[in-house]
N, C-alpha and C positions, 0 to 999 in steps of 0.2 A: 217513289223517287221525288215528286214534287212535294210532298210533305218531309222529305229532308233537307231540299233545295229550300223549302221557306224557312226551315228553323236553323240552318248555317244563314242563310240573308238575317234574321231576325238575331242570330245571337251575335253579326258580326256588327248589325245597329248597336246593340246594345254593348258590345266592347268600345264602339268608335266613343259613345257618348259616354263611359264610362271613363277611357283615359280623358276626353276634354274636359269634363268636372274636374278631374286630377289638375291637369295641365293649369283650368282656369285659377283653381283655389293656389297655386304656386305664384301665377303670374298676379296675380289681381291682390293677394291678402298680403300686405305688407306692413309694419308700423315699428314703430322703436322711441324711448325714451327722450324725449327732446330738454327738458330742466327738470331738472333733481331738485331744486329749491326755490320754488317764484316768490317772490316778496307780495305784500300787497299792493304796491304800488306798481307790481305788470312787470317789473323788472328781474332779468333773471338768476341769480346771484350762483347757481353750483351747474355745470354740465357733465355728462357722461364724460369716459372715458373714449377718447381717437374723435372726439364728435366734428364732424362738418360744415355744420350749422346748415340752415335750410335755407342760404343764400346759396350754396353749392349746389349745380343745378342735375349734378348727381350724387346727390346722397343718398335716393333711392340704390340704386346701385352699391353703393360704399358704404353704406349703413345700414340695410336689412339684412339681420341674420336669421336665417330658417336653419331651424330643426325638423326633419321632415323623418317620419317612420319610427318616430320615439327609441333611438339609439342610445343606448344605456353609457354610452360610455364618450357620449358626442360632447364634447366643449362646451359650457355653459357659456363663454365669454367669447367673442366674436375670432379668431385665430387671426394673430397679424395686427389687429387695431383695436381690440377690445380687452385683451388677455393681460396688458401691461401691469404690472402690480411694483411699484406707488405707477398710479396716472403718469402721463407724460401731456397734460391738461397745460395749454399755451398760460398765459397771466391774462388773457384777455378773455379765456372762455374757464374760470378754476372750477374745482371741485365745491361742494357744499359742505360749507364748514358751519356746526351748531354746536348746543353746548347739549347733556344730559337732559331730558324730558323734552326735547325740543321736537315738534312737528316739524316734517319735510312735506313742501305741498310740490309734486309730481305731475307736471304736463306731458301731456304727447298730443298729436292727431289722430280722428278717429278714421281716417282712409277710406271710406264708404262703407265701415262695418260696425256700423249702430243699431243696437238692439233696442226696435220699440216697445222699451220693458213699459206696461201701465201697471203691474201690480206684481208683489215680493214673487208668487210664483211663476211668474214669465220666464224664459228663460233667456240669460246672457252671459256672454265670454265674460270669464275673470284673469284679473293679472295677480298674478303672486309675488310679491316682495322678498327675497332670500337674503340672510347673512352669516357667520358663522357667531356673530357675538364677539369676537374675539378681536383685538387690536391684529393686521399682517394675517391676517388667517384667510384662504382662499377656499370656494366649491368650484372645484376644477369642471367635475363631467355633471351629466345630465341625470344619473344616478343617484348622487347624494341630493337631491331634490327631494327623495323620498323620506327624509327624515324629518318628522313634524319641529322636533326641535329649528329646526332652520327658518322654518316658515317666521317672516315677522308683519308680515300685513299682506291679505288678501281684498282684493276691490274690483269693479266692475269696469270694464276695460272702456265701451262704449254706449250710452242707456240717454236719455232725454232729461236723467237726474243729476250727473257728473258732465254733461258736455253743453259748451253753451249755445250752440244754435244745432238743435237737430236737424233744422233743414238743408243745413250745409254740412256735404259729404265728408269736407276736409277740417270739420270743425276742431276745436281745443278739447280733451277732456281731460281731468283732474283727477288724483287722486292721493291721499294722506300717507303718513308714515311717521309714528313717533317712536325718537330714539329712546330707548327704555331710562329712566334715572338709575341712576349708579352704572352707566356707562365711563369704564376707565377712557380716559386721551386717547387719543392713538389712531391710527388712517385704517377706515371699514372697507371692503368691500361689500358691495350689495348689489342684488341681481334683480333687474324689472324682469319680470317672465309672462307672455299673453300666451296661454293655451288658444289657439283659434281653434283648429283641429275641422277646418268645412272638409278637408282632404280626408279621409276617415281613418287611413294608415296611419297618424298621428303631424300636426302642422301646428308648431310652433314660434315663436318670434321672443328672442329676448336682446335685452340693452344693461352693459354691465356700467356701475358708475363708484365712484370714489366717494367718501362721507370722511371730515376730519372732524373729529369731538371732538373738541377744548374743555376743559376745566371752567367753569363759569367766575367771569373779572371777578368778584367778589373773591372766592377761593385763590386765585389766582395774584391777588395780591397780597392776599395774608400768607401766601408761603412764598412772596416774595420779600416779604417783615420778617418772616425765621430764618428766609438765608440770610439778609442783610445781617441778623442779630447776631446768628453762628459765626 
């Protein structure tokens, strides 16, 4: 009897401390895309789609989307404020707008979950980049994720090599994305996605944002010479 009394006390520790690792990795792992396109000079030039800005003193709330349990068919784009397809981006927070081979340099925070990568094998959370390619074409659910075709830039979410002060929890970290050349005009969507996953049932974080390709001025004004001529 007391060797069954200690292994219910021992398996009921070990349920308690298994949901609060659950509990803690929901409440504590948050993050989401904050510029889609930093200039060099610090300033921000493209935002996400519904974004807040981090002067909103809840935007944790209103801006972290989880994906929790890797649900096949869960919304890629946040429902209500993320899903809008064109943006509904104010004039004062727009989208990123570049031309064909253009790099998109991609900020977020790293929220206290930095990986002190020191060498290639170490291991750290990655963020995956998605698009469909296609000028109006949307990845609705959490399932078309699986198609390597979509994948267009994979990078390390938080490490001591992408983020500039490791020592601080809530530091910046960067990461790239070039729009492929021979990209037609037309408004992208594209999906930042952080696999975190401390939850082990599957715990995700994504930030959906708008991309307009332009034609490059050059092109751009010689078929403004053939309409004029026509």
């Amino acid at each position: 009897m007391h060797s069954l009394s200690s292994f219910i006390a021992s398996a009921s520790i070990f349920l308690v401390l298994g949901l609060s690792l659950i509990q803690d990795a929901n409440v504590d792992a948050h993050s989401w895309l904050d510029c889609s396109n930093m200039l060099p000079s610090g300033t921000c030039a493209g935002y996400p789609v519904g974004y807040p800005t981090r002067a909103n003193p809840d935007i944790n709330t209103l801006y972290t989307y989880l994906i929790s349990g890797r649900p096949p068919m869960a919304p890629v784009c946040q429902p209500g404020r993320q899903d809008i397809f064109p943006g509904n981006n104010p004039s004062d927070l727009p989208p990123a707008s570049v031309t064909p081979g253009q790099t998109l340099h991609l900020t977020w925070e790293a929220n206290g979950h930095l990986n002190d990568v020191q060498s290639p094998a170490d291991f750290r959370t990655k963020v995956d980049v998605y698009w469909t390619g296609v000028p109006n074409s949307l990845i609705h659910t959490r399932s078309e994720l699986s198609q390597p075709s979509l994948l267009l830039q994979s990078m390390d979410f938080a490490t001591p090599q992408n983020c500039d002060d490791p020592a601080n929890p809530n530091t910046v970290c960067h990461g790239y994305v070039t729009v492929p050349q021979g990209t037609a005009p037309g408004k992208y969507q594209m999906v930042w996605y952080w696999t975190f996953d401390k939850n082990p049932v599957g715990e995700e974080y994504s930030t959906c944002f708008e991309v307009d390709v332009v034609a490059p001025l050059a092109k751009r004004s010689r078929n403004k010479s053939i309409r004029r001529r026509l």
